[in-house]
PDB file of N, CA, C and O in Angstrom:
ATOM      1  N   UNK A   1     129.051  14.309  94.767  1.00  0.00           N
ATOM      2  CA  UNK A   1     129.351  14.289  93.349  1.00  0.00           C
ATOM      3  C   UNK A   1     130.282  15.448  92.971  1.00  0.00           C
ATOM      4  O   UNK A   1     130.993  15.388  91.968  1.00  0.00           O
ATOM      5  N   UNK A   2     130.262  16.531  93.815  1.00  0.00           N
ATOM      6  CA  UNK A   2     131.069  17.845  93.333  1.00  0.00           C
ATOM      7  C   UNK A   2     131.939  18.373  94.499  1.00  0.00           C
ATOM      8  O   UNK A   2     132.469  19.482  94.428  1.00  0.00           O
ATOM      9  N   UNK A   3     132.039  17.798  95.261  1.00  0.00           N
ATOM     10  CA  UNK A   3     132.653  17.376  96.116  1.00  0.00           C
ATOM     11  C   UNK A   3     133.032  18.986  97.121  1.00  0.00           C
ATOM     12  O   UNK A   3     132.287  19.719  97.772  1.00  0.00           O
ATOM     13  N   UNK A   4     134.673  19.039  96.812  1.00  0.00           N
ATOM     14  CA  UNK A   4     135.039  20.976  97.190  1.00  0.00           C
ATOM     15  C   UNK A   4     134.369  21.920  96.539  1.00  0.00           C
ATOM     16  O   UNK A   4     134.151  22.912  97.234  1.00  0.00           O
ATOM     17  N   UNK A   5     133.823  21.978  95.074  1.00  0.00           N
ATOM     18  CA  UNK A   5     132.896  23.011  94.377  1.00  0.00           C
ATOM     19  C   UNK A   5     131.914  23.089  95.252  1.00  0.00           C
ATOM     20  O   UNK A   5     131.865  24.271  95.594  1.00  0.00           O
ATOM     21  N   UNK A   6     130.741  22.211  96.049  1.00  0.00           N
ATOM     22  CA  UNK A   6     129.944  22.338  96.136  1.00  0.00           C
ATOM     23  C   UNK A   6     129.933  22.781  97.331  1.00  0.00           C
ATOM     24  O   UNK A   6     129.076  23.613  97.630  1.00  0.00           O
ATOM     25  N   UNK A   7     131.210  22.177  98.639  1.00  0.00           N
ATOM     26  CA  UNK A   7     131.258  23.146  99.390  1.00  0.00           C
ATOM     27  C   UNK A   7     131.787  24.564  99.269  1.00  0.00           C
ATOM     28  O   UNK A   7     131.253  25.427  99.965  1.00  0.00           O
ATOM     29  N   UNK A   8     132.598  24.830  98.608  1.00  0.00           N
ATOM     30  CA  UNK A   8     133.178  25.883  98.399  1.00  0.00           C
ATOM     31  C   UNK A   8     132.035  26.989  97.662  1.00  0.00           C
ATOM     32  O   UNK A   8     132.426  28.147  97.514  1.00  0.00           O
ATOM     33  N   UNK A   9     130.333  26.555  97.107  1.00  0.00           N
ATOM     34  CA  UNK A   9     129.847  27.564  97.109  1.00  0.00           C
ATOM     35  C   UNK A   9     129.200  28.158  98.415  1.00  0.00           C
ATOM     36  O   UNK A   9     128.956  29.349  98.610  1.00  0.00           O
ATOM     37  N   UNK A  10     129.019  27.340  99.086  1.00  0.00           N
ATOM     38  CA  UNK A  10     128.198  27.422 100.340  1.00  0.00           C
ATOM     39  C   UNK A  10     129.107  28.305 101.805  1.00  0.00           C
ATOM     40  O   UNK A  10     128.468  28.628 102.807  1.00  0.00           O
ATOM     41  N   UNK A  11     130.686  28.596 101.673  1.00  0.00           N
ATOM     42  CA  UNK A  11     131.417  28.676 102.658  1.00  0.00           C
ATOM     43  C   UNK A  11     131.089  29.876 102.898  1.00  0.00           C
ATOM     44  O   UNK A  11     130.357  30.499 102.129  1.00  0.00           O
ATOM     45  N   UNK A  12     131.692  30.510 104.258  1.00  0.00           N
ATOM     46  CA  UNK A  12     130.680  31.878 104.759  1.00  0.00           C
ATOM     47  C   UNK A  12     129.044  32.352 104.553  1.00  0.00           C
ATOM     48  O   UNK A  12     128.629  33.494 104.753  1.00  0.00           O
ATOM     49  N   UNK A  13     128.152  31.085 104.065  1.00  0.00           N
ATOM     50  CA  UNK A  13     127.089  31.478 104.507  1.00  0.00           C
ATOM     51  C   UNK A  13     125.913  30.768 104.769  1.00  0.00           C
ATOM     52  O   UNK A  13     125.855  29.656 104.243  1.00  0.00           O
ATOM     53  N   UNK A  14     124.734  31.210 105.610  1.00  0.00           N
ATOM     54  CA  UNK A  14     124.514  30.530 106.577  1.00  0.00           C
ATOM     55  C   UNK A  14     123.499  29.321 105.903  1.00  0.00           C
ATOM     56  O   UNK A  14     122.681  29.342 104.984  1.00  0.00           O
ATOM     57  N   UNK A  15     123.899  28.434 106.683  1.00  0.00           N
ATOM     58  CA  UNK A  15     123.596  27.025 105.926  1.00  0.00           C
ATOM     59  C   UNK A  15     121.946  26.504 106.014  1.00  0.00           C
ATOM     60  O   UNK A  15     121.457  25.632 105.296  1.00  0.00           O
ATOM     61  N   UNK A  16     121.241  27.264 107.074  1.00  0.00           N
ATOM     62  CA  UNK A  16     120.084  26.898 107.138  1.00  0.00           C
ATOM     63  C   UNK A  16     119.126  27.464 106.291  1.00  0.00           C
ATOM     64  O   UNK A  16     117.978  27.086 106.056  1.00  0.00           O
ATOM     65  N   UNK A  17     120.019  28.822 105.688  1.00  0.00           N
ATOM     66  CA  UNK A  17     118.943  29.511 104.810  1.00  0.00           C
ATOM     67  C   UNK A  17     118.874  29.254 103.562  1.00  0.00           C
ATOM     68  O   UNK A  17     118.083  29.752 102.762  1.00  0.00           O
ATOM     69  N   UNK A  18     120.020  28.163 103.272  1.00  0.00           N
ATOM     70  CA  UNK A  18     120.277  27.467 102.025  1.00  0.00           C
ATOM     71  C   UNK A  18     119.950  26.638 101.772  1.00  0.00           C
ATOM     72  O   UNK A  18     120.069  26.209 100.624  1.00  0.00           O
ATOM     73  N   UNK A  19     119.246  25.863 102.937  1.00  0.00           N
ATOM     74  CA  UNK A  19     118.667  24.706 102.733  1.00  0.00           C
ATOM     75  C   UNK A  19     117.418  25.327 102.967  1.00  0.00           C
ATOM     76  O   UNK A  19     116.513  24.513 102.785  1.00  0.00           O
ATOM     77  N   UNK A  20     117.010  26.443 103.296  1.00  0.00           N
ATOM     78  CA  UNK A  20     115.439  26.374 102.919  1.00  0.00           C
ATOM     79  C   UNK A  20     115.308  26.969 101.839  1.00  0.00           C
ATOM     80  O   UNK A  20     114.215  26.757 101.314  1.00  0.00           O
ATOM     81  N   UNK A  21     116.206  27.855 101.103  1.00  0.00           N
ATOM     82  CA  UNK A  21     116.195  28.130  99.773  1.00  0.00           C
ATOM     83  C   UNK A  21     115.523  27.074  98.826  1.00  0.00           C
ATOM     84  O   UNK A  21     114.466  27.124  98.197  1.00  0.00           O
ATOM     85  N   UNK A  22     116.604  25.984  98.943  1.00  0.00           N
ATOM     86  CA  UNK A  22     116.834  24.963  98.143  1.00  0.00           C
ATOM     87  C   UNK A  22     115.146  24.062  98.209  1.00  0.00           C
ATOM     88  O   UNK A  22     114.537  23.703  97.201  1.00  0.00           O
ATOM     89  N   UNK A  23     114.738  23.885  99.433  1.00  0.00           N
ATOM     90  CA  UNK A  23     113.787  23.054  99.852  1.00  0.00           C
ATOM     91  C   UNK A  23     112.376  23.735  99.088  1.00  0.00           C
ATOM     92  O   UNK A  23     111.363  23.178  98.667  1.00  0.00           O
ATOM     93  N   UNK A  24     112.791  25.227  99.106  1.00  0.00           N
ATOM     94  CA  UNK A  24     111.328  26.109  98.592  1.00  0.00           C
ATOM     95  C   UNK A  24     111.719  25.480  97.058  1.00  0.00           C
ATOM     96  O   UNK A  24     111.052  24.611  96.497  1.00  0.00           O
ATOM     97  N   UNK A  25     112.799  26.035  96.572  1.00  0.00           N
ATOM     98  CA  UNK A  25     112.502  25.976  94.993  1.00  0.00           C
ATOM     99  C   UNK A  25     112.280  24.798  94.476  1.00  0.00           C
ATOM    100  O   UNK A  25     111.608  24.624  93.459  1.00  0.00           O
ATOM    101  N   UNK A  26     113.200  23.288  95.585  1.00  0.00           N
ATOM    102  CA  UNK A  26     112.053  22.437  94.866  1.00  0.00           C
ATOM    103  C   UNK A  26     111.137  21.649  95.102  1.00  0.00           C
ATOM    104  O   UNK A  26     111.034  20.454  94.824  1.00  0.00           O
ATOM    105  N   UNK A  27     110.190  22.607  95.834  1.00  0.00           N
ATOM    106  CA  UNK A  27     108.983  21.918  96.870  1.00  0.00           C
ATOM    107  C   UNK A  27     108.055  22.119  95.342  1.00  0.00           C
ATOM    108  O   UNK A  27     108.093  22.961  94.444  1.00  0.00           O
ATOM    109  N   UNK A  28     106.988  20.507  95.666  1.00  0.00           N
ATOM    110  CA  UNK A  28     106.377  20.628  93.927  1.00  0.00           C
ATOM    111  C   UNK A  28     106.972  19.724  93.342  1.00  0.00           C
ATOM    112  O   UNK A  28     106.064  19.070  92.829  1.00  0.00           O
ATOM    113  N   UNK A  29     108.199  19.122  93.008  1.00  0.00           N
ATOM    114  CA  UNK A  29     108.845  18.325  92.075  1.00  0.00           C
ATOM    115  C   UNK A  29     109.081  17.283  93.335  1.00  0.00           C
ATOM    116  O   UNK A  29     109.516  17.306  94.487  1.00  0.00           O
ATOM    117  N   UNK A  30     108.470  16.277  92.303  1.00  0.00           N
ATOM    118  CA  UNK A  30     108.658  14.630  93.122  1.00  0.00           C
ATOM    119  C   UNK A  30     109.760  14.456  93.149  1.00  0.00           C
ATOM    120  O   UNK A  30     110.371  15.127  92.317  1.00  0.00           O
ATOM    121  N   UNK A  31     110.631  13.520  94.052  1.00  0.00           N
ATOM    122  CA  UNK A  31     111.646  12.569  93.953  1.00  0.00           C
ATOM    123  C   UNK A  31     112.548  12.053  92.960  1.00  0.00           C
ATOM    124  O   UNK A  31     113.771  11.949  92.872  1.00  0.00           O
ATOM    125  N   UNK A  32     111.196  11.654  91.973  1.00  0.00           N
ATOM    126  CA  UNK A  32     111.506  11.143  90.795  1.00  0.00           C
ATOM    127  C   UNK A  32     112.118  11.618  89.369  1.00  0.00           C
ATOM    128  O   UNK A  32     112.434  11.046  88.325  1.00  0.00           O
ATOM    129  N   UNK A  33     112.126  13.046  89.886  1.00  0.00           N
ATOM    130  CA  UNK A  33     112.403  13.907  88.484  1.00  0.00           C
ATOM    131  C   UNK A  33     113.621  14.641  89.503  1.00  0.00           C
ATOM    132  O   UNK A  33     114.747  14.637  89.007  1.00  0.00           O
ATOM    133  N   UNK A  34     113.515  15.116  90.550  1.00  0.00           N
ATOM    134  CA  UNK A  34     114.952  15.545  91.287  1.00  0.00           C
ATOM    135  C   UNK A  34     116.089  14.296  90.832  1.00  0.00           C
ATOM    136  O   UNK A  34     117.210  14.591  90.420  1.00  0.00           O
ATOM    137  N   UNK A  35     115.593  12.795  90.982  1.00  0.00           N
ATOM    138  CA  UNK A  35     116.532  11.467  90.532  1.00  0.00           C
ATOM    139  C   UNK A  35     116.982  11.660  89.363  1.00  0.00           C
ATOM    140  O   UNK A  35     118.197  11.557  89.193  1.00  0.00           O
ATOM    141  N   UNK A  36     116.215  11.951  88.385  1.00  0.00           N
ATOM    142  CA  UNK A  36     116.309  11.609  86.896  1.00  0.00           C
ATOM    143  C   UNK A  36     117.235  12.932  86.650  1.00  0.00           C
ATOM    144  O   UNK A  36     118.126  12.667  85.843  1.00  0.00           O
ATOM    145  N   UNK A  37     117.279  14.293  87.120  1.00  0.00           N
ATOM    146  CA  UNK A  37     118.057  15.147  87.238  1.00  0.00           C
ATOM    147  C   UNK A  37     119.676  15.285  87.659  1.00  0.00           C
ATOM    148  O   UNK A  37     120.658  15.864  87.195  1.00  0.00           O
ATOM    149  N   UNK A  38     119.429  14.547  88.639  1.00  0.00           N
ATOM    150  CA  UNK A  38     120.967  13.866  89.209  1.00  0.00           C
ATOM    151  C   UNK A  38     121.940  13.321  88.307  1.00  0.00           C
ATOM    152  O   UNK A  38     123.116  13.570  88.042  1.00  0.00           O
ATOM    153  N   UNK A  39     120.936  12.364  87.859  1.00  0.00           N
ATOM    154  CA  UNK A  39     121.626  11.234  86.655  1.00  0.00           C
ATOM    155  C   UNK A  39     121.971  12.331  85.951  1.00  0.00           C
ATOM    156  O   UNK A  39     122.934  12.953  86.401  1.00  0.00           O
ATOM    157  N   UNK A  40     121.266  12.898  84.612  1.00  0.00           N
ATOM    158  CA  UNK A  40     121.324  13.816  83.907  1.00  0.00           C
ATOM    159  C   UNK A  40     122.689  14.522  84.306  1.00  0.00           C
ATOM    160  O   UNK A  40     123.505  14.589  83.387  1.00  0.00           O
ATOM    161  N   UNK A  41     122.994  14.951  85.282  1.00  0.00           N
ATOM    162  CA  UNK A  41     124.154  15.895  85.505  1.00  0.00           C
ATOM    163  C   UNK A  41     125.248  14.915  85.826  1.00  0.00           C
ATOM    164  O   UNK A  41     126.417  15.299  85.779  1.00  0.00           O
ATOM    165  N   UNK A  42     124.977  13.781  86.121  1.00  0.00           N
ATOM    166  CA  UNK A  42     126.209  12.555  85.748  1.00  0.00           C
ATOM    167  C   UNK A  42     126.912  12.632  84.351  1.00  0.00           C
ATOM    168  O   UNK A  42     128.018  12.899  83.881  1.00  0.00           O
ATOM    169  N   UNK A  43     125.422  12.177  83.872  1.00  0.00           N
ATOM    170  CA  UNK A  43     125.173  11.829  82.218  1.00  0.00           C
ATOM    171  C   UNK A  43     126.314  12.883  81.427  1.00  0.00           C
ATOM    172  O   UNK A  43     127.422  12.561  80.998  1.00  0.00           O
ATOM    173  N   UNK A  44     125.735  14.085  81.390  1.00  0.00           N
ATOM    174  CA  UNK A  44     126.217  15.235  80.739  1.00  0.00           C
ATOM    175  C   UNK A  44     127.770  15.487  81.591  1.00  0.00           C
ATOM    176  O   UNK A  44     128.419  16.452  81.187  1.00  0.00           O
ATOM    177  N   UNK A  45     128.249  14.835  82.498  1.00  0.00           N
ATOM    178  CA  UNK A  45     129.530  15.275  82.738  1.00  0.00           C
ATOM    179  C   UNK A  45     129.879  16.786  83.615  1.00  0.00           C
ATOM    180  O   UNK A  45     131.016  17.037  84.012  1.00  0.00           O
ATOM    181  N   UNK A  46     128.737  17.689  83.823  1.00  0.00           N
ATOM    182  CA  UNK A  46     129.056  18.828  84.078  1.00  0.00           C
ATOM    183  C   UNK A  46     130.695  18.956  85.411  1.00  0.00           C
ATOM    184  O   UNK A  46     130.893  18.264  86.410  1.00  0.00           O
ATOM    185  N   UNK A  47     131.248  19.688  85.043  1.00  0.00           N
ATOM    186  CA  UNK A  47     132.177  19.423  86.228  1.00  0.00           C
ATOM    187  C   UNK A  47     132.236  20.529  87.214  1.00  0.00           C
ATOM    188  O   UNK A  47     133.218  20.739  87.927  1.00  0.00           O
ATOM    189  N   UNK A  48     130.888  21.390  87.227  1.00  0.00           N
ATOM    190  CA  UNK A  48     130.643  22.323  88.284  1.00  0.00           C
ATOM    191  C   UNK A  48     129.718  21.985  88.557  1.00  0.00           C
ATOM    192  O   UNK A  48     129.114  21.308  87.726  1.00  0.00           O
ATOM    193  N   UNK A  49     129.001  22.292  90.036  1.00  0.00           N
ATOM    194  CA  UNK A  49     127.650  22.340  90.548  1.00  0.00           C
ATOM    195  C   UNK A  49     126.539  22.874  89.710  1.00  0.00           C
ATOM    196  O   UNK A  49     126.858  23.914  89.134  1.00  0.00           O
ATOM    197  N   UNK A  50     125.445  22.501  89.500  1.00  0.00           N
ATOM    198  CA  UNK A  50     124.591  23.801  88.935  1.00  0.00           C
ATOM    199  C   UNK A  50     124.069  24.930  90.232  1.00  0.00           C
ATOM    200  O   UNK A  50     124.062  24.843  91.460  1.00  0.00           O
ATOM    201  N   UNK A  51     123.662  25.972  89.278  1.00  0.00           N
ATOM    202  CA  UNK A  51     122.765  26.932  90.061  1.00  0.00           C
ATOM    203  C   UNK A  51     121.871  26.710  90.275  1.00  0.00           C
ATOM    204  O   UNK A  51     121.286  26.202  89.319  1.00  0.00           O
ATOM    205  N   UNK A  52     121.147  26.836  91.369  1.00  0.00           N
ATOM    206  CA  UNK A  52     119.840  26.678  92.263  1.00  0.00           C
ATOM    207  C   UNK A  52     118.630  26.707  90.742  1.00  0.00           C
ATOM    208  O   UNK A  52     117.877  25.814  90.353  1.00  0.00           O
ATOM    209  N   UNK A  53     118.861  28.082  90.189  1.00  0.00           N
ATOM    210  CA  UNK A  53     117.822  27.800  88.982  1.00  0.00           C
ATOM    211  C   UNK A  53     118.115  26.814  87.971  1.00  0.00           C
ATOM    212  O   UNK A  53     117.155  26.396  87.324  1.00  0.00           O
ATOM    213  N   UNK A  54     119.550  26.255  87.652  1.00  0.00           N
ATOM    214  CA  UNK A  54     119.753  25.485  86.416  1.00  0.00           C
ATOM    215  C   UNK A  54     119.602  24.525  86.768  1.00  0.00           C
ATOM    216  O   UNK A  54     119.720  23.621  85.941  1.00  0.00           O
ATOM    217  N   UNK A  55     119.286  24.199  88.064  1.00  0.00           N
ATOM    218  CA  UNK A  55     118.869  22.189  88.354  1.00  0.00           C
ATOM    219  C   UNK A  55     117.721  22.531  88.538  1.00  0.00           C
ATOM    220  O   UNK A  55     117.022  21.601  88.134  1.00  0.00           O
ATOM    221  N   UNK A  56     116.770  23.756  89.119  1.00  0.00           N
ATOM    222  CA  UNK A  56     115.118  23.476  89.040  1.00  0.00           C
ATOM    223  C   UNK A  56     115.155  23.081  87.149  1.00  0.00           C
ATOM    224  O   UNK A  56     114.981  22.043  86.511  1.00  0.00           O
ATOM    225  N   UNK A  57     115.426  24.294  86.827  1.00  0.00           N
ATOM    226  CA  UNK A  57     114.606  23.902  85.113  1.00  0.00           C
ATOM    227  C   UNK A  57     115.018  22.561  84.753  1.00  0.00           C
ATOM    228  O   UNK A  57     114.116  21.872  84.276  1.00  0.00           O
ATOM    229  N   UNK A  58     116.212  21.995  84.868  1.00  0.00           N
ATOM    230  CA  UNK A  58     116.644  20.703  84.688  1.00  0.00           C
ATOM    231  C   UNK A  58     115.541  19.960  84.816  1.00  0.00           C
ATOM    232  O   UNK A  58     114.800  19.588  83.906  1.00  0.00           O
ATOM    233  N   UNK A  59     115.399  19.653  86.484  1.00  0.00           N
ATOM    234  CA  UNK A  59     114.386  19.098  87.129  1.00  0.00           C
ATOM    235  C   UNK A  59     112.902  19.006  86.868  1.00  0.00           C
ATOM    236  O   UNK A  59     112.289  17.994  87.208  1.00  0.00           O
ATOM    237  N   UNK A  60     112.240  20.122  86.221  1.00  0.00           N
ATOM    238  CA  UNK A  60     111.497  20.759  85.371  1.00  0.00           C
ATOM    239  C   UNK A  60     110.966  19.743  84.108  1.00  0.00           C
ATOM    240  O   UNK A  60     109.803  19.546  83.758  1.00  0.00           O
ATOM    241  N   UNK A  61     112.230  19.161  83.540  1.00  0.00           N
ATOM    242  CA  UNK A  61     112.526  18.392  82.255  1.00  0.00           C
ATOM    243  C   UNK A  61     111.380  17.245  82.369  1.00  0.00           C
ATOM    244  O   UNK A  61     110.374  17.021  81.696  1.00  0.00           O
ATOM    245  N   UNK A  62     112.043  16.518  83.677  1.00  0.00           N
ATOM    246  CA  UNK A  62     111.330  15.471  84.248  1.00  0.00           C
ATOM    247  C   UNK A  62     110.523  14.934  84.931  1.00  0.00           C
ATOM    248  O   UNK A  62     110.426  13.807  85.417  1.00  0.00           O
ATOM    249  N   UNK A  63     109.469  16.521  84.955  1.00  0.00           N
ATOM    250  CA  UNK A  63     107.986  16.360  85.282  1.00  0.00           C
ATOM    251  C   UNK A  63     107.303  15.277  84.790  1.00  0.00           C
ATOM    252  O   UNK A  63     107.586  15.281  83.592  1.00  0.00           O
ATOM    253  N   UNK A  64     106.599  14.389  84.996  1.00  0.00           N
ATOM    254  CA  UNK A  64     105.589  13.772  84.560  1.00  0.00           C
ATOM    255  C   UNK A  64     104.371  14.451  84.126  1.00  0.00           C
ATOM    256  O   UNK A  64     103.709  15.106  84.932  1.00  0.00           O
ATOM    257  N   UNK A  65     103.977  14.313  82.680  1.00  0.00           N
ATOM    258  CA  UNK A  65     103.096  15.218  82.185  1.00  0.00           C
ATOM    259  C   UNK A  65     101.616  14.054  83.003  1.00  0.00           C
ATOM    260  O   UNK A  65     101.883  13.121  83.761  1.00  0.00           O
ATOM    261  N   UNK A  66     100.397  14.379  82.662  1.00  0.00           N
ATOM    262  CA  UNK A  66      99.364  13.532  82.517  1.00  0.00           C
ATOM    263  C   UNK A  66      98.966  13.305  81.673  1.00  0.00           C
ATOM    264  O   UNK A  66      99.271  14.120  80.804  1.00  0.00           O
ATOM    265  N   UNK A  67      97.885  11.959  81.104  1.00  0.00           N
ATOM    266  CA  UNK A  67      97.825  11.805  80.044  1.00  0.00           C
ATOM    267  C   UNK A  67      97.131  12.708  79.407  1.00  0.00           C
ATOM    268  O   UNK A  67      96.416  13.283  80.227  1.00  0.00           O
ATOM    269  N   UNK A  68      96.989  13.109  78.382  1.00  0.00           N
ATOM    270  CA  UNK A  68      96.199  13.723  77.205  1.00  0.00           C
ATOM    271  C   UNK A  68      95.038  13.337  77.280  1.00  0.00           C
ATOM    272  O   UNK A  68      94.713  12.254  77.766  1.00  0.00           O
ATOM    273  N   UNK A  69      94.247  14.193  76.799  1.00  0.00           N
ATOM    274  CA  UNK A  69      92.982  14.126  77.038  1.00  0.00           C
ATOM    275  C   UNK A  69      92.494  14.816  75.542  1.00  0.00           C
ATOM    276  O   UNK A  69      92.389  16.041  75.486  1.00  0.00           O
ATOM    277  N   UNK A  70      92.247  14.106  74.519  1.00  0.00           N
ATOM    278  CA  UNK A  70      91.342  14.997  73.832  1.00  0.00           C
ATOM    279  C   UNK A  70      89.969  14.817  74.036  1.00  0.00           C
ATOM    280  O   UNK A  70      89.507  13.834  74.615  1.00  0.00           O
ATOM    281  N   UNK A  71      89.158  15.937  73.478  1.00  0.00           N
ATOM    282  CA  UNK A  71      87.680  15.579  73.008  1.00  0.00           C
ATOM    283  C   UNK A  71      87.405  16.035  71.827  1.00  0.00           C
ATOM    284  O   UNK A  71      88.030  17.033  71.468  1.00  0.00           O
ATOM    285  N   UNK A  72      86.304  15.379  70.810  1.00  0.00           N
ATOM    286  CA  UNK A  72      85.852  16.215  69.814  1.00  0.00           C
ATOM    287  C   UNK A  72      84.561  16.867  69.973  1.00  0.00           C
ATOM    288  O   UNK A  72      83.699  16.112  70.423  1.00  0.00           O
ATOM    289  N   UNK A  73      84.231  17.917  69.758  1.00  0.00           N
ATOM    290  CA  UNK A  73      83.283  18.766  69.904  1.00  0.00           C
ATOM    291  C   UNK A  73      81.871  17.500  68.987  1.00  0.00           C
ATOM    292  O   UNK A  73      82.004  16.711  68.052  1.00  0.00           O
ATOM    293  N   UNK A  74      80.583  17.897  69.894  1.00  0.00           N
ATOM    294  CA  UNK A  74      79.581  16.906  68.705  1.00  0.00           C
ATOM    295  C   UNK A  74      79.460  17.291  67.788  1.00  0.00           C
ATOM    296  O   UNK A  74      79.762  18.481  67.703  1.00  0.00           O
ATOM    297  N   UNK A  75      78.981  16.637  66.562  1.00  0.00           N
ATOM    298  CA  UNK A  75      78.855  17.235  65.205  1.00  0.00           C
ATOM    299  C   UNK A  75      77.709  17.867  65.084  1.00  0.00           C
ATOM    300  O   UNK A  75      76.561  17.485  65.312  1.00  0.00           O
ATOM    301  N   UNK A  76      78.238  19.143  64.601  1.00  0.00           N
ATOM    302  CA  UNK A  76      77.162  20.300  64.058  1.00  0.00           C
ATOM    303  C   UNK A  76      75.813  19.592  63.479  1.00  0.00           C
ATOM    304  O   UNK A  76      74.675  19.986  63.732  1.00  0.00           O
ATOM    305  N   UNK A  77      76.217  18.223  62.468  1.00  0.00           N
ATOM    306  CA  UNK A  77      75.124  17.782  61.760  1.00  0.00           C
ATOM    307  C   UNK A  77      75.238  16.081  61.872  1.00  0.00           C
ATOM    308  O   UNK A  77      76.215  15.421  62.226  1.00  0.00           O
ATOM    309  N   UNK A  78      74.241  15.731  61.554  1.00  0.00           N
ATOM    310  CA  UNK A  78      73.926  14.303  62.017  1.00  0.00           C
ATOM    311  C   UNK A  78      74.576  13.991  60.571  1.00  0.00           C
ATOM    312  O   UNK A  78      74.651  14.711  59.575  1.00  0.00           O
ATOM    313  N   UNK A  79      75.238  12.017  60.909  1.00  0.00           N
ATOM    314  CA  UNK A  79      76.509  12.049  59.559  1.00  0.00           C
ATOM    315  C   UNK A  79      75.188  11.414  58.693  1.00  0.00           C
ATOM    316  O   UNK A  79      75.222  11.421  57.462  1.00  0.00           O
ATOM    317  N   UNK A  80      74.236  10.966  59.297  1.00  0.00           N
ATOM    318  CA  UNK A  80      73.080  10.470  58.167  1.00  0.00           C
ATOM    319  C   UNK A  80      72.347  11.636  57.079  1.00  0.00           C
ATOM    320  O   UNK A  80      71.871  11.443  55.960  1.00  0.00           O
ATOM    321  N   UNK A  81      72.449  12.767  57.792  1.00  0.00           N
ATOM    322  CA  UNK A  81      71.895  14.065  56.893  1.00  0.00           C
ATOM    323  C   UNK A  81      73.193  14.856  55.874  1.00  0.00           C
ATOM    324  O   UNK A  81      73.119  15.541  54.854  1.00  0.00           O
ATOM    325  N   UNK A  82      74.200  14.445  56.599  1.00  0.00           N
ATOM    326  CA  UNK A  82      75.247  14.774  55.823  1.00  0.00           C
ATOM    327  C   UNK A  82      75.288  14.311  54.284  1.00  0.00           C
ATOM    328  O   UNK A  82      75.415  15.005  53.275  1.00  0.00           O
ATOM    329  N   UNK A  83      75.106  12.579  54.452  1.00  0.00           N
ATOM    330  CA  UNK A  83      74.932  11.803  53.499  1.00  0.00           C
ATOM    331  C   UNK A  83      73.964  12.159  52.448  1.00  0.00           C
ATOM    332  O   UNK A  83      74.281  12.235  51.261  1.00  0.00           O
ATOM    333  N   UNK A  84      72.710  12.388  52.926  1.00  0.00           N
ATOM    334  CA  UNK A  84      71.787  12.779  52.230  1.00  0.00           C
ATOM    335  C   UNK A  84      71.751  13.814  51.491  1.00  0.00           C
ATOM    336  O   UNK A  84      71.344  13.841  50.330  1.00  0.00           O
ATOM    337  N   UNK A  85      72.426  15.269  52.499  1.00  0.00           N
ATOM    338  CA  UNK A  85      72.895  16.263  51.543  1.00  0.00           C
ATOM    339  C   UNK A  85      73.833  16.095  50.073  1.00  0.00           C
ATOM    340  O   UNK A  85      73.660  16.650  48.987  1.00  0.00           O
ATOM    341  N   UNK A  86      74.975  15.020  50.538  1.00  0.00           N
ATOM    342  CA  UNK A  86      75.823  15.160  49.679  1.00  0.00           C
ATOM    343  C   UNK A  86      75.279  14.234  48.486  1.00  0.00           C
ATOM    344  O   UNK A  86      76.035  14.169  47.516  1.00  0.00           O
ATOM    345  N   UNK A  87      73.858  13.375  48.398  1.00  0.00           N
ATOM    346  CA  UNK A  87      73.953  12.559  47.508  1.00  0.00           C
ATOM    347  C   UNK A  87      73.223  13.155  46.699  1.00  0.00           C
ATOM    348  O   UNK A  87      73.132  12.933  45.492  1.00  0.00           O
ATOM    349  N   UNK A  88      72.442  14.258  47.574  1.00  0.00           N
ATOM    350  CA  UNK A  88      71.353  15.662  46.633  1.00  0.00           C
ATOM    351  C   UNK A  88      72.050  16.055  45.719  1.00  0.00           C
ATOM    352  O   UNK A  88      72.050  15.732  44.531  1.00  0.00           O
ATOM    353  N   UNK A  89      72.831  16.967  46.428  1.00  0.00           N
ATOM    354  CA  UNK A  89      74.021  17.824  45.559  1.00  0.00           C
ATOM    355  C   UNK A  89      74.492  16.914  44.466  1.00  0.00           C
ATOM    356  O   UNK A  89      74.092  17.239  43.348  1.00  0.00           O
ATOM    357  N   UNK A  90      75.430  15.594  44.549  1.00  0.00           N
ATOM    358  CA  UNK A  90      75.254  15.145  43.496  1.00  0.00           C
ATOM    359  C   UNK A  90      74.874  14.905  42.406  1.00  0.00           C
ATOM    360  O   UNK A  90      75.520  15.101  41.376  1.00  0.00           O
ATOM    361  N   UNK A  91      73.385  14.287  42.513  1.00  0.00           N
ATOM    362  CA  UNK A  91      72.120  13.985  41.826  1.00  0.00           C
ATOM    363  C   UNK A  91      71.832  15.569  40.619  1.00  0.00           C
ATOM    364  O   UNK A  91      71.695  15.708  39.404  1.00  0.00           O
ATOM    365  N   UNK A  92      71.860  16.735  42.134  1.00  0.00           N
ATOM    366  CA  UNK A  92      71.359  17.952  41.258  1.00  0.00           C
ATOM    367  C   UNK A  92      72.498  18.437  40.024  1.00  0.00           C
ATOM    368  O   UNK A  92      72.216  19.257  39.151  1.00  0.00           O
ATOM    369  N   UNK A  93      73.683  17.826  40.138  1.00  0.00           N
ATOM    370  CA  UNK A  93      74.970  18.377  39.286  1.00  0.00           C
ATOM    371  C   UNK A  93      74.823  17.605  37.937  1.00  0.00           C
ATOM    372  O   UNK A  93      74.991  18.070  36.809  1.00  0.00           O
ATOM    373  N   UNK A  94      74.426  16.149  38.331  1.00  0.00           N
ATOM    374  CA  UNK A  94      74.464  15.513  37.307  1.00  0.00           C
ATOM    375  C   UNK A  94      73.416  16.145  35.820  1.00  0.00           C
ATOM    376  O   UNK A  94      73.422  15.530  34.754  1.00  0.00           O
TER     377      UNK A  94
END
């Protein structure tokens, strides 16, 4: 995709330590979000390579979260005594 840029960052140095560079920072991120990253730097046109850190955070983007999970805490008070309170209070205002 970047054709001479991308060799031309790599020239004079040594190539195996760049590929384990590369392999550490993005060991952890599926396939699927390195893909969706690719595109992305289609998408957006960039016409330089990114930096090792500006395609992790990229990549980053297109984590798959998990779903959400809420809970609600149980209620302090039963909603039948609730009721009862509030129809007291009422009653006593009137």
């Amino acid at each position: 995709m970047y054709g001479k840029h991308w060799l031309d960052l790599w020239a004079d140095t040594d190539v195996p330590r760049v590929k384990a560079s590369w392999a550490a920072a993005l060991s952890g991120l599926d396939g699927e979000c390195i893909r969706l990253a690719l595109g992305e730097l289609r998408t957006i046109g960039k016409p330089f390579p990114p930096t090792q850190p500006e395609f992790v955070s990229l990549c980053r983007q297109f984590v798959r979260r998990g779903p959400h999970r809420l809970s609600l805490a149980s209620p302090r008070y039963e909603p039948e005594n609730v009721f009862k309170n509030l129809r007291k209070l009422m009653d006593e205002k009137r």
